[in-house]
C-alpha positions as CSV (number, residue, x, y, z in Angstrom):
1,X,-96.5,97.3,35.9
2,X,-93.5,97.7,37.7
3,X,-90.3,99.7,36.7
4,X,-87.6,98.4,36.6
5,X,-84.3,100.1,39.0
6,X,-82.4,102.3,36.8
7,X,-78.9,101.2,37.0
8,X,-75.6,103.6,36.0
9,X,-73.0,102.2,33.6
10,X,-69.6,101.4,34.8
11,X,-66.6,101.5,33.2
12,X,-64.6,98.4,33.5
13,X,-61.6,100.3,32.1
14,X,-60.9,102.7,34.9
15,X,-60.7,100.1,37.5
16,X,-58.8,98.3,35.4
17,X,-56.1,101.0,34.5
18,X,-55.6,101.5,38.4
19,X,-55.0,97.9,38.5
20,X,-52.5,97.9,35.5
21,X,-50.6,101.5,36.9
22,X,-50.4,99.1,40.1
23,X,-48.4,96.5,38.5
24,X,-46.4,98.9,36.4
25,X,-45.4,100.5,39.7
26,X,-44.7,97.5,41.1
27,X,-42.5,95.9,38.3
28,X,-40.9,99.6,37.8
29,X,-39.4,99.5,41.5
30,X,-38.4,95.4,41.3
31,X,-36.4,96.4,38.4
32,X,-35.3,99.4,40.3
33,X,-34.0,97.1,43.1
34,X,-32.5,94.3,40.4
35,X,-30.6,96.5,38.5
36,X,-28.7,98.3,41.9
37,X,-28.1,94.6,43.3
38,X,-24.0,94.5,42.1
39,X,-24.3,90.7,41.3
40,X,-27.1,91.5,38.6
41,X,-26.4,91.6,34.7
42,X,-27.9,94.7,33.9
43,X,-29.8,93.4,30.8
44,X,-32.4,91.8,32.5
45,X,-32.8,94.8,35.2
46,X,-33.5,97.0,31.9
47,X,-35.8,94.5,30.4
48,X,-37.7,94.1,33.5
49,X,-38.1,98.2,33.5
50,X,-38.7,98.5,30.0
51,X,-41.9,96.0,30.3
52,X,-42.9,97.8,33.8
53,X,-42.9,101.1,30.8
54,X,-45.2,99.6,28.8
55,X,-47.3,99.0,30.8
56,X,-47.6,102.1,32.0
57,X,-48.2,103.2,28.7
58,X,-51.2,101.0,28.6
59,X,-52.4,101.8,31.7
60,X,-52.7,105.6,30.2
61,X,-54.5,104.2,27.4
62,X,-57.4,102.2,29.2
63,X,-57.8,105.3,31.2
64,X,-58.2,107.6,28.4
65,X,-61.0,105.1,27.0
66,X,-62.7,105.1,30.5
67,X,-62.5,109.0,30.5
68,X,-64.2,108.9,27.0
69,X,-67.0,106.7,28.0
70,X,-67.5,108.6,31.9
71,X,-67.8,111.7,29.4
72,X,-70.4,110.2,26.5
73,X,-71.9,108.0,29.1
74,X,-71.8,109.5,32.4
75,X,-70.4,106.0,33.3
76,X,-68.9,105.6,36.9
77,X,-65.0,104.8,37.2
78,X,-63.7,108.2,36.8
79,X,-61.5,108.1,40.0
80,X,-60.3,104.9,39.1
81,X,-59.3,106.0,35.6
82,X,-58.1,108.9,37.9
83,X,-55.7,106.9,40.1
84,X,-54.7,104.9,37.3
85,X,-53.6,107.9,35.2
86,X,-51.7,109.6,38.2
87,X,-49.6,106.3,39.1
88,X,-48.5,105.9,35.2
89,X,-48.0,109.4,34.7
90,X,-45.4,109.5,37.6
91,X,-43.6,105.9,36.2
92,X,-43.5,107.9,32.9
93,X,-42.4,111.2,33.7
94,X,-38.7,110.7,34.0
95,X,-38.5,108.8,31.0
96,X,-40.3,111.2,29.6
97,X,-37.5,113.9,30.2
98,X,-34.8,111.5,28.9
99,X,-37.0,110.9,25.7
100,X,-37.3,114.7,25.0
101,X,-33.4,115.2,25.7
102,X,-32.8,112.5,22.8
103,X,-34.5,114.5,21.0
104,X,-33.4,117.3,21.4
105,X,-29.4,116.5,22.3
106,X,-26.8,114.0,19.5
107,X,-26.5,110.4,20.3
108,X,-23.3,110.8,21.9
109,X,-21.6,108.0,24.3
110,X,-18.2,109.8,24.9
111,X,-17.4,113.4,26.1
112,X,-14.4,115.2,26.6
113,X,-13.3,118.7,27.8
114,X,-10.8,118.2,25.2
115,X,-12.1,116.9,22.2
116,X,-8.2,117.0,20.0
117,X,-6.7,115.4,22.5
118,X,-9.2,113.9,24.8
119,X,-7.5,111.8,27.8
120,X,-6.9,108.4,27.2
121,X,-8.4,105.7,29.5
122,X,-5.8,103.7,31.5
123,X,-4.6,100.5,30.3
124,X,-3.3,98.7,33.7
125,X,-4.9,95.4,34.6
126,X,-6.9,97.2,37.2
127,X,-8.5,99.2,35.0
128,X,-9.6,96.9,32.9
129,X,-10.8,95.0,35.5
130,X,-12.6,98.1,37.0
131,X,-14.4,98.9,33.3
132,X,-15.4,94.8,33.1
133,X,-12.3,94.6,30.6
134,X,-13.7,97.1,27.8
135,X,-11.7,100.0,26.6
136,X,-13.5,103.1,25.1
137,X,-12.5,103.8,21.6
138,X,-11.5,107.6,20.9
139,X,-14.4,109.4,19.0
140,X,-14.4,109.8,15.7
141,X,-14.6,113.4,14.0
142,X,-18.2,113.0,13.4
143,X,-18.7,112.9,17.1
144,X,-16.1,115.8,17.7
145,X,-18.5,118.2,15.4
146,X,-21.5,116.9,17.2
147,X,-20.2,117.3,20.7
148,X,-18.3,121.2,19.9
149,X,-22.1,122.0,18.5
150,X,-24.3,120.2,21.3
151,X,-21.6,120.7,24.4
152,X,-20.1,124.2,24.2
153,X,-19.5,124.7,27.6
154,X,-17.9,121.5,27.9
155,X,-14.3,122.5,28.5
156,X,-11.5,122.1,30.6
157,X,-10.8,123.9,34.1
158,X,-7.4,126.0,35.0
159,X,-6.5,126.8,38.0
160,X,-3.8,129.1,39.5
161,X,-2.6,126.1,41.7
162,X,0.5,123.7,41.6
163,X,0.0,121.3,39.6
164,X,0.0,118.5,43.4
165,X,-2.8,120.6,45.3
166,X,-5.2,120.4,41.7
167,X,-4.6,116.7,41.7
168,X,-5.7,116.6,45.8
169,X,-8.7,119.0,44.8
170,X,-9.6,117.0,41.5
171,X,-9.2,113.5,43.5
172,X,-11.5,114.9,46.9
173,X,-14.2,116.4,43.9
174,X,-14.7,112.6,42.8
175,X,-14.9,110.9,46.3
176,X,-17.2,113.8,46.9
177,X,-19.2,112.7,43.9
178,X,-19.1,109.5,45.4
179,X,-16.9,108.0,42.2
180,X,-15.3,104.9,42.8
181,X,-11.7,105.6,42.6
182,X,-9.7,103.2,40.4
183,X,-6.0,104.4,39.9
184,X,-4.7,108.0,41.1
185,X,-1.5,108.9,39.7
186,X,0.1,112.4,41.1
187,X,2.2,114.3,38.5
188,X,5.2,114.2,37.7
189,X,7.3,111.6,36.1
190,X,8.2,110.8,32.8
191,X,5.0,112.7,31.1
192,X,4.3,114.4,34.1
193,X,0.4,114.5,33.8
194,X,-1.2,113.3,36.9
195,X,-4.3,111.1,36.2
196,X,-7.6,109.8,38.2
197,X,-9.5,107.0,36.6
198,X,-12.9,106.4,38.1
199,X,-16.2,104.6,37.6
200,X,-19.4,106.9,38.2
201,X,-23.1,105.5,38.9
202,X,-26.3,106.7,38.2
203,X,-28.3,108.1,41.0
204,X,-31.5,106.4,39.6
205,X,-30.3,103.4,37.5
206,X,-26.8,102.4,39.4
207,X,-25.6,101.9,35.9
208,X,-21.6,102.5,35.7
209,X,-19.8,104.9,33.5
210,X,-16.2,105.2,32.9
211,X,-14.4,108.6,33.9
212,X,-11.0,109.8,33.5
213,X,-9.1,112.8,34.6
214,X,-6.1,114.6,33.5
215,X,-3.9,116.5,35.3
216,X,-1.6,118.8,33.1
217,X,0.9,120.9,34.9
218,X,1.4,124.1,33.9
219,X,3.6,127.4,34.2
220,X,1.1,129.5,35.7
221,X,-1.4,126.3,37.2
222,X,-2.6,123.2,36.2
223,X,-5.1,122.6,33.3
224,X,-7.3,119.7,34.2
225,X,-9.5,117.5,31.5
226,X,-12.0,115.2,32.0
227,X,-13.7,112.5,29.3
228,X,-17.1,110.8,30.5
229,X,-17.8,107.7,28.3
230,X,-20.9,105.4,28.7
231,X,-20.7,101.7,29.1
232,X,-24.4,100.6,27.4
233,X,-26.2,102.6,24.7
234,X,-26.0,104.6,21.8
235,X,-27.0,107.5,23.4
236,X,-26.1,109.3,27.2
237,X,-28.9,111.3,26.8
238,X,-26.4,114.3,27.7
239,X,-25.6,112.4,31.0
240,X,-21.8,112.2,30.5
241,X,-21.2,116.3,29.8
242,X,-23.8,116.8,32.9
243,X,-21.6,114.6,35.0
244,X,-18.5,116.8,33.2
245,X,-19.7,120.0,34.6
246,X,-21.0,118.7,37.8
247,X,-17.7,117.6,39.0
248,X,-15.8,120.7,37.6
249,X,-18.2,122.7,39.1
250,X,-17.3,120.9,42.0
251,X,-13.3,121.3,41.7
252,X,-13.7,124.9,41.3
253,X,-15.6,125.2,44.7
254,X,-13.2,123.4,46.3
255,X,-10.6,125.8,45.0
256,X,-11.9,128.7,46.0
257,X,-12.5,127.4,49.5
258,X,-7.9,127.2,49.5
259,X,-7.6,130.2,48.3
């Protein structure tokens, strides 16, 4: 009588989860690439990343089902379902982060160092053009409350300088954030606030935000505000006061470098 070869079960899922993680990285990074491409809507770039998500998701999912069965089973495929894991688990991570910070932060679009008075976005044809011809309203006191709780720290800078060398410093902080520059209005004049309108990008997404900054001369200085508003969403995810802070952060520096 001859006995038969014992042969070890395999797990189709693990091999199969490397294979999905594969695609999900490789969809993930073409919608990378589409939605940084300046000629591309970016509702297609965001579908194409949202589908690259899922299945990332599922590639997490068939690998937990081959870990089960390499566990009851003693089934081969474990560094398959391995490799699988690790590829969707670095395509999830960052959104990830942005989930928990929804949770966590209000669903705010629009932030402003002064939230009685926030600045008001310019209305010249160029800006328009600049913000693809939308105008952000002004928040409403709901969103005041939620941004003084959530955003603190959010508030404006003063500087001991005349009022022309914190409109140089303000405008050299947002080429150094690598803003694209719309209108820059020195102070003076008739109202004599001095004003920079801006776009800013994501690092990650390219996805354009509108940014304006205020200029108020002052007795002793110059006061300058800043109001970060989001062009898609219901929710920056705290993005906007980040980019707030950042760039004040990044005034201040160069103000203590002319002193």
């Amino acid at each position: 009588m001859r006995r038969l070869p014992f042969e070890e079960p395999v797990t189709r899922a693990g091999p199969l989860a490397r294979t999905v993680a594969g695609l999900a990285l490789f969809v993930s990074l073409f919608a990378l690439v589409l939605v940084r491409d300046p000629r591309a809507e970016a509702g297609p770039a965001l579908a194409t990343l949202s589908a690259g998500l899922v299945l990332a998701v599922t590639a997490v999912g068939l690998a937990t089902f081959a870990f089960v069965r390499v566990w009851r089973e003693g089934a081969r495929g474990l560094g398959a379902a391995l490799a699988g894991l690790f590829v969707a688990c670095l395509i999830l991570a960052y959104p990830a982060f942005v989930g928990l910070r929804a949770l966590r932060l209000p669903a705010l679009t629009d932030i402003s160092t002064d939230i009685d008075n926030p600045p008001a976005f310019s209305r010249s044809r160029t800006a328009f053009a600049a913000r693809d011809g939308r105008y952000p309203p002004d928040p409403g006191p709901a969103a005041r409350a939620s941004q003084r709780a959530a955003y603190p720290q959010v508030a404006p800078l003063t500087l001991d300088l005349d009022a022309d060398v914190a409109f140089e410093l303000a405008r050299k902080a947002a080429v150094n954030r690598r803003w694209q520059i719309v209108e820059a209005i020195r102070p003076g004049g008739r109202i004599g606030n001095g004003r920079i309108e801006a776009v800013s990008r994501g690092l990650l997404l390219n996805l354009a935000d509108d940014v304006t900054v205020r200029v108020h001369p002052r007795a002793d200085g110059a006061r300058i505000d800043v109001r970060s508003a989001s062009r898609l969403g219901s929710h920056d995810f705290g993005g906007n006061a980040d980019r707030i802070r950042a760039y004040l952060d990044e005034v201040a520096n160069l103000a203590i470098a002319v002193k």
